[in-house]
FIDRENFI-701348 format. One line per field, with one value per atom (N, C-alpha, C): residue in three letters; residue number from 1; atom name; x, y, z. Coordinates in nm, 2 decimals. Atoms other than C-alpha are relative to their C-alpha. Last residue first. Layout:
! FIDRENFI-701348
type = [ALA_...]
seq = [NUM_...]
atom = [CA_...]
px = [X_...]
py = [Y_...]
pz = [Z_...]
//
This chain:
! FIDRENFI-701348
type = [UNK_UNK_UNK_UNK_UNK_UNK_UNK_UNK_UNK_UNK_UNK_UNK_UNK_UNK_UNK_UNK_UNK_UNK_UNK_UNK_UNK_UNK_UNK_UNK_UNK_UNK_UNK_UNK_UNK_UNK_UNK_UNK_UNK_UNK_UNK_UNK_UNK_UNK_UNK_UNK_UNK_UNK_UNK_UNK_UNK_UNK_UNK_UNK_UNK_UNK_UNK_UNK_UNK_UNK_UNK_UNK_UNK_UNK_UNK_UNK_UNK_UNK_UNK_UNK_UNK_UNK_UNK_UNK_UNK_UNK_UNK_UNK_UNK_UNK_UNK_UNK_UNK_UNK_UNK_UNK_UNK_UNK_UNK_UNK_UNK_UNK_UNK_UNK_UNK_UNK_UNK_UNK_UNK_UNK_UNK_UNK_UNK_UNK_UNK_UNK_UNK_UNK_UNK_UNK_UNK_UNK_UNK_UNK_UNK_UNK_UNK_UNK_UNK_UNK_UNK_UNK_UNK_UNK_UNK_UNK_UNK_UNK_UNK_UNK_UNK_UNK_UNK_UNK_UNK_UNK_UNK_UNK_UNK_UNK_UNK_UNK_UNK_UNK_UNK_UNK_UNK_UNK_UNK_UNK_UNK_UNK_UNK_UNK_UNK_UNK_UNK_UNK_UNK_UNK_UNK_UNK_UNK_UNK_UNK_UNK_UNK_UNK_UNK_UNK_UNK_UNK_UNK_UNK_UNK_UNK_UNK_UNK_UNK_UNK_UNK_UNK_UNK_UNK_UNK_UNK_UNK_UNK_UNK_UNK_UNK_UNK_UNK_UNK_UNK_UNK_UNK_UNK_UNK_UNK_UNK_UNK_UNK_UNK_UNK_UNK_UNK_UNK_UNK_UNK_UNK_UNK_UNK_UNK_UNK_UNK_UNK_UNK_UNK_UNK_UNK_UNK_UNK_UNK_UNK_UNK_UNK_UNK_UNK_UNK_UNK_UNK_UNK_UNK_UNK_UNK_UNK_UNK_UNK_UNK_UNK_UNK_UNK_UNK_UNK_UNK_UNK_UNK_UNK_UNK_UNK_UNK_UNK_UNK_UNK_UNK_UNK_UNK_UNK_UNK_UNK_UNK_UNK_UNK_UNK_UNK_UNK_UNK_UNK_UNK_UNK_UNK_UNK_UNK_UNK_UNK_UNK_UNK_UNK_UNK_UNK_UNK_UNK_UNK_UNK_UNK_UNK_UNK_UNK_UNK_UNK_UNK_UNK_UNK_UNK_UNK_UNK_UNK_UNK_UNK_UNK_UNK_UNK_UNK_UNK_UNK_UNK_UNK_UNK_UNK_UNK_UNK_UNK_UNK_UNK_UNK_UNK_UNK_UNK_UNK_UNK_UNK_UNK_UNK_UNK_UNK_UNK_UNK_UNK_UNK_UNK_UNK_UNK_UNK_UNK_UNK_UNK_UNK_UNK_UNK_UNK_UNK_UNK_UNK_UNK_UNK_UNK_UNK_UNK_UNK_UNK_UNK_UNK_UNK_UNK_UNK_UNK_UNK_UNK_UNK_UNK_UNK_UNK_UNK_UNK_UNK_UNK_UNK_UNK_UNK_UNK_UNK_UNK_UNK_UNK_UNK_UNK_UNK_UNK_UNK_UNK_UNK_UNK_UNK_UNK_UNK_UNK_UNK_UNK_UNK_UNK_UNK_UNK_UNK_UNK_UNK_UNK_UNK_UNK_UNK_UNK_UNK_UNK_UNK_UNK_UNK_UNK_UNK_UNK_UNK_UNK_UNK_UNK_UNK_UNK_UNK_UNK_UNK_UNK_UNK_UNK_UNK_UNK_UNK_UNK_UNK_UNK_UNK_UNK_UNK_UNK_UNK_UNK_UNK_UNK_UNK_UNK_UNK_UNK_UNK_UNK_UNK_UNK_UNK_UNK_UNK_UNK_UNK_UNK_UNK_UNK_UNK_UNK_UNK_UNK_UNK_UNK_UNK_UNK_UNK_UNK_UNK_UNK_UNK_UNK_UNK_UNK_UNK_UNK_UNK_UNK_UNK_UNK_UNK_UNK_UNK_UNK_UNK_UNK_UNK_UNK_UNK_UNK_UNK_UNK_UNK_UNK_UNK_UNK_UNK_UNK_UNK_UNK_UNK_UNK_UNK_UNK_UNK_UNK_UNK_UNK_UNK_UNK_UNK_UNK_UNK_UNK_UNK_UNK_UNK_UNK_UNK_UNK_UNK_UNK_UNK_UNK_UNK_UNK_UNK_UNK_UNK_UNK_UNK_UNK_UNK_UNK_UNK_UNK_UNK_UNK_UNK_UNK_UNK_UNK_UNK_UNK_UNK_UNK_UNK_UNK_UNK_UNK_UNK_UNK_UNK_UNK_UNK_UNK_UNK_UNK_UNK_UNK_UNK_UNK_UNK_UNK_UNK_UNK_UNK_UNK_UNK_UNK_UNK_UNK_UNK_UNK_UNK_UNK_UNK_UNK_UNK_UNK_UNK_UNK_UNK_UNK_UNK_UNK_UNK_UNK_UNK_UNK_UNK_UNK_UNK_UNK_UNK_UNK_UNK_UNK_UNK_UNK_UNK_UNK_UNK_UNK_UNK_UNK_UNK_UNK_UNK_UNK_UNK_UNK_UNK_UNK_UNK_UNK]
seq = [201_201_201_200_200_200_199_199_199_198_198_198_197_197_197_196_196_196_195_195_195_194_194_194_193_193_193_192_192_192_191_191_191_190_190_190_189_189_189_188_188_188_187_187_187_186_186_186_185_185_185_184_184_184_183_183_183_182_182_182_181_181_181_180_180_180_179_179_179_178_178_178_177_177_177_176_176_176_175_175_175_174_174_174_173_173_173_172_172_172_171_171_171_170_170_170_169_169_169_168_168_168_167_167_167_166_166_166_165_165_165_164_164_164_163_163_163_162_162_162_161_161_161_160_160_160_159_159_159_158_158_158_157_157_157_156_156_156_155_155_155_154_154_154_153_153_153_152_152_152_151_151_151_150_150_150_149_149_149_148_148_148_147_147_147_146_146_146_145_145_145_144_144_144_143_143_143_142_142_142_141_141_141_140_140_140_139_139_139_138_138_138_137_137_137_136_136_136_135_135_135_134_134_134_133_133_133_132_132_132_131_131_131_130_130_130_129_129_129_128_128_128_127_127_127_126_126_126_125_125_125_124_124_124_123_123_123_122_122_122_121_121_121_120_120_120_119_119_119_118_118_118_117_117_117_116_116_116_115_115_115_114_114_114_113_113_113_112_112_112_111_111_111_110_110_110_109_109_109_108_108_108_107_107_107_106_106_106_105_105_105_104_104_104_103_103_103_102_102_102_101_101_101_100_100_100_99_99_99_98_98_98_97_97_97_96_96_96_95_95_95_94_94_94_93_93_93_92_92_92_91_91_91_90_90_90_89_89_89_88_88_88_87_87_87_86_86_86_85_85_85_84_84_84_83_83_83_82_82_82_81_81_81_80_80_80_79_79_79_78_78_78_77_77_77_76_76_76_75_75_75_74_74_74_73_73_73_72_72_72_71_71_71_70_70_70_69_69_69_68_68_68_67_67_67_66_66_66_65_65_65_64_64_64_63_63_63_62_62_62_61_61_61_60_60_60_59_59_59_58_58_58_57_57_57_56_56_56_55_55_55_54_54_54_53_53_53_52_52_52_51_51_51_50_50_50_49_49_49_48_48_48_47_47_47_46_46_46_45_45_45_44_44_44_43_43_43_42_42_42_41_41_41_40_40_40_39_39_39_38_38_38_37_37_37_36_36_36_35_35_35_34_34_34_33_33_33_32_32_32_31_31_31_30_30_30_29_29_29_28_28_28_27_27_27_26_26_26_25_25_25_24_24_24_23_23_23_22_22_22_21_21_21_20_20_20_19_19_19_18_18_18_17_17_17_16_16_16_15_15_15_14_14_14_13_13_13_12_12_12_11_11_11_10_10_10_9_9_9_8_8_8_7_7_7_6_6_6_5_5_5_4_4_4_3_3_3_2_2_2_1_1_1]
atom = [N_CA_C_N_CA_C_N_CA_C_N_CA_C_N_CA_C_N_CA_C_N_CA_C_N_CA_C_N_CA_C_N_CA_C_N_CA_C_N_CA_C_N_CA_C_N_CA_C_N_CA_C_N_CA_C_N_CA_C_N_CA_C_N_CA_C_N_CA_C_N_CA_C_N_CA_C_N_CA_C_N_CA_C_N_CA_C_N_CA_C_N_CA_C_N_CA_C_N_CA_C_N_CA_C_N_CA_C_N_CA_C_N_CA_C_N_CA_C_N_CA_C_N_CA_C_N_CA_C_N_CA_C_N_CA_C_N_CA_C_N_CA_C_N_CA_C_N_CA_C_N_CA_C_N_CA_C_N_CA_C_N_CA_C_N_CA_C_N_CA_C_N_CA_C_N_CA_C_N_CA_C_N_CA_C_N_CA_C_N_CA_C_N_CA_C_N_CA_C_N_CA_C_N_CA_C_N_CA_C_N_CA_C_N_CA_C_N_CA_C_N_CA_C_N_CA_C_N_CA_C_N_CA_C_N_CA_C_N_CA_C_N_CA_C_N_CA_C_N_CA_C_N_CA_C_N_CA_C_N_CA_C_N_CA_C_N_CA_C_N_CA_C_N_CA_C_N_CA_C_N_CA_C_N_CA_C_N_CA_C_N_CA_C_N_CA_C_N_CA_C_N_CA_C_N_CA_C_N_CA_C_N_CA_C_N_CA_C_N_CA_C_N_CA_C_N_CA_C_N_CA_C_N_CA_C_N_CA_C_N_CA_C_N_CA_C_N_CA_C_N_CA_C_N_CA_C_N_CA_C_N_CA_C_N_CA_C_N_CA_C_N_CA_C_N_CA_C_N_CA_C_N_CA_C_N_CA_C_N_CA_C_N_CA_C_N_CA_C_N_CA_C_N_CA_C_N_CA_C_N_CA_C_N_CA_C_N_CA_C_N_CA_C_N_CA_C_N_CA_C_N_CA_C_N_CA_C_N_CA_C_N_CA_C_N_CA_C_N_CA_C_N_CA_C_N_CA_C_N_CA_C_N_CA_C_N_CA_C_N_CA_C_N_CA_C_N_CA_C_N_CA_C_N_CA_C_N_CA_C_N_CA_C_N_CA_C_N_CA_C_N_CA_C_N_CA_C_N_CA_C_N_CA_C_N_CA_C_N_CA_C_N_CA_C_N_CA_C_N_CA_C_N_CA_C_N_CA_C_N_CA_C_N_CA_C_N_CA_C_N_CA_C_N_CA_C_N_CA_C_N_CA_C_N_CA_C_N_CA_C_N_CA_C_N_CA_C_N_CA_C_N_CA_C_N_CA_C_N_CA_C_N_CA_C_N_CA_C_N_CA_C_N_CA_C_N_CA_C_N_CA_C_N_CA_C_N_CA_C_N_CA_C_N_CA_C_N_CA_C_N_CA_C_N_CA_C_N_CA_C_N_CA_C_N_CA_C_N_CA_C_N_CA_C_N_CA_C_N_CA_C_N_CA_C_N_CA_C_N_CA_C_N_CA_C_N_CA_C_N_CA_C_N_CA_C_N_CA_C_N_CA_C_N_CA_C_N_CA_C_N_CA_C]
px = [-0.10_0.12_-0.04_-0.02_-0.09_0.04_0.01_-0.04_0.03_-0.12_-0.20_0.00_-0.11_-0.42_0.10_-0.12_-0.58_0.03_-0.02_-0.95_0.11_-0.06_-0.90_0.00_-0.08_-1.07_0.00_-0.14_-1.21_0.10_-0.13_-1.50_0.11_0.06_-1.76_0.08_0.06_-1.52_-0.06_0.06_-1.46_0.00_0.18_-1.32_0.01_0.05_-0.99_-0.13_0.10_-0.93_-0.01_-0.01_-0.72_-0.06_0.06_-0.77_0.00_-0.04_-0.53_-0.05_-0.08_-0.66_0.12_-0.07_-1.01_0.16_-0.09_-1.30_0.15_-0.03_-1.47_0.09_0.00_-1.67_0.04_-0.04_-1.67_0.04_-0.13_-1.74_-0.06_-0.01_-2.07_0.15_-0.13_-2.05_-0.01_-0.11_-2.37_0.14_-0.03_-2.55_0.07_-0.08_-2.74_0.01_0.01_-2.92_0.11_-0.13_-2.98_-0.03_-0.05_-3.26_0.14_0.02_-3.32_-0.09_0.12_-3.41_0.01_0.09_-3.16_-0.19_0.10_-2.98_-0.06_0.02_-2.85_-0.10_0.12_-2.70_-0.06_-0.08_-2.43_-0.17_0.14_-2.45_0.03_-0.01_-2.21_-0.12_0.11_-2.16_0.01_-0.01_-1.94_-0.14_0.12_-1.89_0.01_0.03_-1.62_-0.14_0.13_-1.56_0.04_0.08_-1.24_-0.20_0.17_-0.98_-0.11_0.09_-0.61_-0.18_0.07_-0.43_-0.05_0.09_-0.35_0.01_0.04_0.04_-0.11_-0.02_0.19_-0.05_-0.10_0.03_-0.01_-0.16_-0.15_0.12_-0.07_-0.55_0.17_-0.01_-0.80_0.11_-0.14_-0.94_0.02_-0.02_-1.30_0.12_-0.11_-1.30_0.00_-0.02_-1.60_0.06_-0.08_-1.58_0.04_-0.05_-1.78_0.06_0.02_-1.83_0.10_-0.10_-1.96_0.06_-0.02_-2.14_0.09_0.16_-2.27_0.01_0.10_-1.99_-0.04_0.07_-1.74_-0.06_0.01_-1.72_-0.05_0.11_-1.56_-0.02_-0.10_-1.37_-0.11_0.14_-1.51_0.08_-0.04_-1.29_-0.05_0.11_-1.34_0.07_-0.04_-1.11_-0.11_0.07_-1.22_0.09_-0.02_-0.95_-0.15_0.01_-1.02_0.03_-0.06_-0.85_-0.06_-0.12_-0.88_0.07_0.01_-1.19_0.15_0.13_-1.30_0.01_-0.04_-0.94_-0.14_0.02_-0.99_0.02_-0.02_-0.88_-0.04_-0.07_-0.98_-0.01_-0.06_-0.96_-0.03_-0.04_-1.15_0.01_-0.06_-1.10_0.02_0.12_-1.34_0.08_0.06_-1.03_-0.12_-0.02_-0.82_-0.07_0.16_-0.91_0.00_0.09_-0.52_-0.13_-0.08_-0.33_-0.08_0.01_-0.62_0.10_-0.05_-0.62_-0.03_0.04_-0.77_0.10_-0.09_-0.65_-0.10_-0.01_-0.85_0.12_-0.09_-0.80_-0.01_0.01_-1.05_0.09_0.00_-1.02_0.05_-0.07_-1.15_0.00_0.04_-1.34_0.15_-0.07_-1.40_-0.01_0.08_-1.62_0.10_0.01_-1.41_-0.06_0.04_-1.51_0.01_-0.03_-1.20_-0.08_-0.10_-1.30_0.05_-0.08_-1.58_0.06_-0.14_-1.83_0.05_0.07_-2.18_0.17_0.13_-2.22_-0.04_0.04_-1.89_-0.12_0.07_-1.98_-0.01_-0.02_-1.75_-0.03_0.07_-1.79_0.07_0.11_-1.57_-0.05_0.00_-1.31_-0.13_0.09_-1.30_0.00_0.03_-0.96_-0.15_0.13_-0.92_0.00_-0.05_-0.61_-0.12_0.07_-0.73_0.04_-0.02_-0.47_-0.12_0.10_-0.42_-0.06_0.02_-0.14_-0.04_0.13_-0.11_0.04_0.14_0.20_-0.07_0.05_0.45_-0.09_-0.09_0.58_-0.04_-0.10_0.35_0.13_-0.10_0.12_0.13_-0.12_0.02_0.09_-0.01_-0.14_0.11_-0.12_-0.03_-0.01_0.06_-0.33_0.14_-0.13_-0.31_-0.04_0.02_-0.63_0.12_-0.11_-0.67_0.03_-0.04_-1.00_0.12_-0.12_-1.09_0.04_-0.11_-1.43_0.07_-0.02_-1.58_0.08_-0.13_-1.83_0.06_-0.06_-2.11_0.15_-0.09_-2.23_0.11_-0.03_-2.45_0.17_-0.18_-2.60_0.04_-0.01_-2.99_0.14_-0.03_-3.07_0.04_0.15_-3.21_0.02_0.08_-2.81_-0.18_0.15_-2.55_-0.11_0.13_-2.23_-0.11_0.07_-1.96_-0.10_0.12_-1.64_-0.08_0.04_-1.27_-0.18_0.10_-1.06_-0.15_0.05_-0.72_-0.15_0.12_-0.59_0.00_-0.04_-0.24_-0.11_0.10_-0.32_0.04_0.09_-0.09_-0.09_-0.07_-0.05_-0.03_0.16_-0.07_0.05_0.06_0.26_-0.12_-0.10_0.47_-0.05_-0.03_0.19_0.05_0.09_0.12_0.03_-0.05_0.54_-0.16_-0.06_0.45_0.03_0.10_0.15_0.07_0.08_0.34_-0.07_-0.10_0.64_-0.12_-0.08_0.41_0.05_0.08_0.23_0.03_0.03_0.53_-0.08_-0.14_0.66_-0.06_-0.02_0.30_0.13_0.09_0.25_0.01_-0.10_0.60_-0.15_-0.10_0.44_0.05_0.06_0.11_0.11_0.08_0.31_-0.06_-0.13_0.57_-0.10_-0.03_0.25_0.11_0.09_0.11_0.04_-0.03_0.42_-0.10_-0.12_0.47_0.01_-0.03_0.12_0.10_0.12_0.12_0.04_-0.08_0.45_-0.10_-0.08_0.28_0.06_0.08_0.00_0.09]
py = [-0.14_7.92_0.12_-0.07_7.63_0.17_-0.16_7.39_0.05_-0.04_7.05_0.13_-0.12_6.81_0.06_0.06_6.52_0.19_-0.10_6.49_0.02_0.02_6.20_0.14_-0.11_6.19_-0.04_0.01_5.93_0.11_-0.14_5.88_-0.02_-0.05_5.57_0.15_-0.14_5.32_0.07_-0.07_4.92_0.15_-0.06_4.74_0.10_-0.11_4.51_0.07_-0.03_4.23_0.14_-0.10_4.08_-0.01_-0.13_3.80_0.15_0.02_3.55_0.15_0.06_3.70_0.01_-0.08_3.82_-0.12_0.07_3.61_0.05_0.03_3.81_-0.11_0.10_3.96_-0.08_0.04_4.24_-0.11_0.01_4.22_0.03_0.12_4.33_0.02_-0.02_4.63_-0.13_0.08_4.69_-0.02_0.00_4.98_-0.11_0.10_4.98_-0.02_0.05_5.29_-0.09_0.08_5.31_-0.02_0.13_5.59_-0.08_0.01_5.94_-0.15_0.11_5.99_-0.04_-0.02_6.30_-0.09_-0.15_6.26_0.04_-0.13_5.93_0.06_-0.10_5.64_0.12_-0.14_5.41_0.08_-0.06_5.07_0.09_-0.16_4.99_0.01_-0.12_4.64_0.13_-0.17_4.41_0.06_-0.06_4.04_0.14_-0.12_3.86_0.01_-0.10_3.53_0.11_0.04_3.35_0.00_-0.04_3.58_-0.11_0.02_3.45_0.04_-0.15_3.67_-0.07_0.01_3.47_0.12_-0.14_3.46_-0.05_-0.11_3.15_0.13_0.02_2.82_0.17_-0.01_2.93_0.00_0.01_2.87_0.01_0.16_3.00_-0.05_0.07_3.28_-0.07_0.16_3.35_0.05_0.03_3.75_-0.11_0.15_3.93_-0.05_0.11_4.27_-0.10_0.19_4.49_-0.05_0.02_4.94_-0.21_0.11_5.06_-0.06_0.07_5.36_-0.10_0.09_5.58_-0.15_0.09_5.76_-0.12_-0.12_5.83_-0.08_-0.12_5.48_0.14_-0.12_5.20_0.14_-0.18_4.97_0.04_-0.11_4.58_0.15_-0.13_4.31_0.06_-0.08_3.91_0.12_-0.05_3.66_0.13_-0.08_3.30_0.16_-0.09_3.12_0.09_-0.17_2.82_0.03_-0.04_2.46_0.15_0.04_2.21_0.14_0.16_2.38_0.00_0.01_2.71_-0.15_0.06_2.86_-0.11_0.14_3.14_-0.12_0.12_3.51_-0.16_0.12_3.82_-0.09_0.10_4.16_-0.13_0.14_4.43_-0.08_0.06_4.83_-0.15_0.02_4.93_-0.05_0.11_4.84_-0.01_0.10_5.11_-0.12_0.02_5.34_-0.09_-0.14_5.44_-0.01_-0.08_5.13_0.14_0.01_4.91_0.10_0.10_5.10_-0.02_0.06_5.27_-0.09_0.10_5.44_0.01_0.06_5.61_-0.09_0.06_5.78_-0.05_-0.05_5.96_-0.12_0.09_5.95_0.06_0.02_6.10_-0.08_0.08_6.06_0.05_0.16_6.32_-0.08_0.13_6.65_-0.14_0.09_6.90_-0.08_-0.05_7.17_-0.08_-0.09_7.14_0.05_-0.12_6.81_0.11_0.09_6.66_0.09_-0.04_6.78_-0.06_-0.16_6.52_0.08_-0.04_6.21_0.15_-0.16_6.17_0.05_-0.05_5.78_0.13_0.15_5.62_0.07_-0.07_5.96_-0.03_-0.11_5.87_0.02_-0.06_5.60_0.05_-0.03_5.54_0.05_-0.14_5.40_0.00_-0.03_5.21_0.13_-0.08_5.08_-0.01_0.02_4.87_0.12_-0.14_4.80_-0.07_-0.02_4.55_0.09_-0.14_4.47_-0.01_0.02_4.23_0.13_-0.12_4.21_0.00_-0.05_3.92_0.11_-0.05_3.83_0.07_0.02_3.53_0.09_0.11_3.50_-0.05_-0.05_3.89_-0.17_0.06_3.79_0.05_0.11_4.01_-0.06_0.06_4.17_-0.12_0.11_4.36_-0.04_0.04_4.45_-0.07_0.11_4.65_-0.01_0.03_4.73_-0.02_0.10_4.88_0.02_-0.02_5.08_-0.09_0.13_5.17_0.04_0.00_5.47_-0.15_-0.11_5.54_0.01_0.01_5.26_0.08_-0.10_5.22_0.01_-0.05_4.94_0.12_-0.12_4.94_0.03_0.07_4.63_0.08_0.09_4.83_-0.05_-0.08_5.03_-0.05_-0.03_4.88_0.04_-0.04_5.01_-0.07_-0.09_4.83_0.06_0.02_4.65_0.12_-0.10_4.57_0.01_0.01_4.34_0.16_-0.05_4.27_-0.01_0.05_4.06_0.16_-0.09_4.07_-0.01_-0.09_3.89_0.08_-0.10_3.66_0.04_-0.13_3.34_0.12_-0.09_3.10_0.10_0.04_2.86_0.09_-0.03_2.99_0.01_-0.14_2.94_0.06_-0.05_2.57_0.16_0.00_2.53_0.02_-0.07_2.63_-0.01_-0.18_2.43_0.11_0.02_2.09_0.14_-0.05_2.18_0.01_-0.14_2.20_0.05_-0.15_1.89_0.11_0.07_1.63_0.11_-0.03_1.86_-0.02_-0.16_1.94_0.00_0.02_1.50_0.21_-0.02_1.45_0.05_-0.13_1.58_0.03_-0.15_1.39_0.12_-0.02_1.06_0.15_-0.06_1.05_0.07_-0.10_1.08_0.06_-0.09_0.81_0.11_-0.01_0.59_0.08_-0.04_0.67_0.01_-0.17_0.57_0.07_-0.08_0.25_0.12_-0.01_0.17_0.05_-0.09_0.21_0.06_-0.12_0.00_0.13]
pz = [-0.01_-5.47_-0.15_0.12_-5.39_-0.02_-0.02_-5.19_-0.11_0.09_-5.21_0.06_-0.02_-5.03_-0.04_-0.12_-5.25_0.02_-0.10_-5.41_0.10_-0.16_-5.63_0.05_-0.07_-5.98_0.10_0.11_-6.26_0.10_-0.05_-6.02_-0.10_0.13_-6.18_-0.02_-0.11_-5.91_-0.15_0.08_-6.07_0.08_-0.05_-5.80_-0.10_0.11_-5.91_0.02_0.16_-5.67_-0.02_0.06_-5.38_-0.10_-0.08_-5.11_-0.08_-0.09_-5.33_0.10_-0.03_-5.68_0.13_0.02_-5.73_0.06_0.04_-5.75_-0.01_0.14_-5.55_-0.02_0.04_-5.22_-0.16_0.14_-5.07_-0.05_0.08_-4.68_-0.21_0.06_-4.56_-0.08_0.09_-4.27_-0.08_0.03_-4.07_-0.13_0.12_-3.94_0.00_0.02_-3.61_-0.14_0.15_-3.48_-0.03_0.01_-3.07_-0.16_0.00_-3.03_-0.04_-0.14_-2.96_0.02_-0.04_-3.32_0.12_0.10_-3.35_-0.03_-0.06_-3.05_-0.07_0.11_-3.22_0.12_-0.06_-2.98_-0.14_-0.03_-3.19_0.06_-0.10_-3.29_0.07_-0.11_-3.57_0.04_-0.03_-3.70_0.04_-0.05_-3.89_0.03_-0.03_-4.04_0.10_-0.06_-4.22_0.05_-0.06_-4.33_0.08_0.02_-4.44_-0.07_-0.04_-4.44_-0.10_0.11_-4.47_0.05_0.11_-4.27_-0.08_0.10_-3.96_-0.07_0.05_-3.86_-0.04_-0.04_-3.63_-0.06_-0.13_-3.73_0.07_0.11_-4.06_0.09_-0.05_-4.03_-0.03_0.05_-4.23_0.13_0.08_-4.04_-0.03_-0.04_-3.90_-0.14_0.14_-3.85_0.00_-0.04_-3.61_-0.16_0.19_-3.67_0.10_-0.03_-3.35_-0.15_0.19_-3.43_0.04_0.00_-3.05_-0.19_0.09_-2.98_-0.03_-0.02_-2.66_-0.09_-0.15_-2.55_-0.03_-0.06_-2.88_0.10_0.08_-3.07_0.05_-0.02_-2.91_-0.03_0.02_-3.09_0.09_-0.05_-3.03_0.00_-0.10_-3.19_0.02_-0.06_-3.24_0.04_-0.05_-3.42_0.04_-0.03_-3.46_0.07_-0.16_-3.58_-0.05_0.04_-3.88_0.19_0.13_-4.01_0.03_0.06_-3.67_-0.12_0.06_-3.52_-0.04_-0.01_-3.35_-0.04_0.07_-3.22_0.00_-0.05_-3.04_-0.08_0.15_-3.09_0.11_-0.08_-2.82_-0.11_0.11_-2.88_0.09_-0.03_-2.67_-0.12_0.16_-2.69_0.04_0.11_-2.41_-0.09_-0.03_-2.16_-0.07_-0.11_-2.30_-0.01_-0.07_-2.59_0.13_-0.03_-2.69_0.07_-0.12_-2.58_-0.06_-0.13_-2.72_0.08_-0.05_-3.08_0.15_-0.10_-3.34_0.13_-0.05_-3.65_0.16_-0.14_-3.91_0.03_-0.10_-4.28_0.18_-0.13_-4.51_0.12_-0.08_-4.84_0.12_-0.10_-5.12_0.08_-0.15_-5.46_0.09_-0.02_-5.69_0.15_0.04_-5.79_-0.05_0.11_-5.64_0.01_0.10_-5.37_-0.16_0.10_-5.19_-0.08_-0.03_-5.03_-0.09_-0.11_-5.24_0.08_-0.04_-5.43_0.12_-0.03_-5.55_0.05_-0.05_-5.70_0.07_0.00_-5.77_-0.03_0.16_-5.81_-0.05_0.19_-5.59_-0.09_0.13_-5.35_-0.13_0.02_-5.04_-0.15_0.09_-4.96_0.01_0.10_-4.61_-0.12_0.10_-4.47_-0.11_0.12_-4.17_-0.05_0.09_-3.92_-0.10_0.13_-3.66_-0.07_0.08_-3.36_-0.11_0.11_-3.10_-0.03_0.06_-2.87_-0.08_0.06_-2.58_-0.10_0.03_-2.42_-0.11_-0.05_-2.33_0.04_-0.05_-2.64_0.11_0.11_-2.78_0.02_-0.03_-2.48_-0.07_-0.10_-2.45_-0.01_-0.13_-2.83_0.11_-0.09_-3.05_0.07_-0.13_-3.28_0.02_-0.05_-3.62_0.11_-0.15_-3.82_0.01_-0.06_-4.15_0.14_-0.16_-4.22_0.01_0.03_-4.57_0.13_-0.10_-4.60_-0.01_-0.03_-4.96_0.16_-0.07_-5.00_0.01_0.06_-5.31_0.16_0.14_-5.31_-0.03_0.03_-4.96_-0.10_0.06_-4.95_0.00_0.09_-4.82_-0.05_0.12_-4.60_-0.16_0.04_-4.32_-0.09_-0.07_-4.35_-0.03_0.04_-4.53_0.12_-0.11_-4.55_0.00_0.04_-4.79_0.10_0.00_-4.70_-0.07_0.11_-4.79_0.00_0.04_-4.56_-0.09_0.06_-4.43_-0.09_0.15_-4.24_0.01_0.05_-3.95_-0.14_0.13_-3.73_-0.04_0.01_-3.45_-0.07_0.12_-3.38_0.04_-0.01_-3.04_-0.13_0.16_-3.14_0.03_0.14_-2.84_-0.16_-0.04_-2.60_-0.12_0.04_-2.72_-0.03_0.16_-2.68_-0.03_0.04_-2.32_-0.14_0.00_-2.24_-0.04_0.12_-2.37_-0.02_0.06_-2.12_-0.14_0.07_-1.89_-0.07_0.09_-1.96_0.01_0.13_-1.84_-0.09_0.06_-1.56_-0.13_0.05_-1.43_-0.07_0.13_-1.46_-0.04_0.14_-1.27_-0.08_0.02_-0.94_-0.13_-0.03_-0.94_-0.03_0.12_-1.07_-0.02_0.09_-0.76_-0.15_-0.01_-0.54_-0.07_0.10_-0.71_0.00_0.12_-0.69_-0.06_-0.02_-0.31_-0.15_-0.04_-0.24_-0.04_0.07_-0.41_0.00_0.09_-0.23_-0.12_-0.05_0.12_-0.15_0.00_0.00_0.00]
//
């Protein structure tokens, strides 16, 4: 009995040695993100054509170098169809530039990645927008050991207060979608102009 005992207790100790070392090389292998993605507005099922947005999303796991760090970099193009003046007064398209991140927005800025099956990542981020509004992108990745960027599925919202109807309005973001080559494609726009800052003398 005595020797029972002595070989379980040896067993209990060695089994944190044995899977430790397994929990640390998981660690090591957790990836990061780095995707990209190219959407349109829609609003009660209504598109909106005349703007494109383009996400780009990084994200470090804290388990991969010790700290967490997650960013979204986005740019609105503006007035596909010069539909109406732009910056300056010209009839073209502009663009409008963002950046986001957890070390700016703090604890409202939430990332978290999961791993949903053998071949995709679930990646989930919430921005918060001003007080009242939030803008969520949920990312299923292919899989790729250490870096995702292959984009599977997308999905996007904005829910944001309005003082105007003095209700919660909810817009969503549908990916672009093509045959294009390796996540990239060719978008038609009906603008032949760019609205850019200049000086003029």
């Amino acid at each position: 009995m005595y020797q029972k005992n002595k070989l379980l207790r040896f067993l209990v100790l060695l089994l944190p040695l044995l899977f430790g070392s397994n929990v640390s090389a998981q660690k090591k292998e957790l990836p990061s993100v780095n995707a990209y993605i190219t959407t349109q507005q829609s609003e009660d099922g209504v598109i909106d054509k005349d703007r494109l947005f383009i996400f780009y999303f990084s994200y470090i796991p804290k388990e991969l170098y010790g700290f967490e760090s997650c960013s979204i970099q986005s740019i609105t193009i503006n007035n596909l169809t010069c539909s109406s003046n732009s910056l300056g007064g010209i009839r073209g398209t502009w663009f409008k530039p963002e950046y986001s991140s957890k070390e700016e927005s703090g604890e409202k800025f939430k990332c978290s990645l999961r791993k949903i099956d053998a071949n995709r990542w679930e990646f989930i981020v919430e921005d918060p927008i001003d007080v009242s509004g939030k803008l969520s992108h949920r990312l299923i990745l292919k899989d790729n050991k250490l870096r995702l960027s292959e984009l599977i599925d997308y999905s996007g919202n904005l829910s944001k207060y309005s003082t105007i109807t003095k209700k919660t309005e909810t817009v969503n973001y549908k990916p672009i979608i093509s045959n294009g080559y390796e996540n990239w494609s060719a978008y038609d726009v009906k603008c032949n102009k760019i609205a850019i800052p200049v000086i003029v003398k």
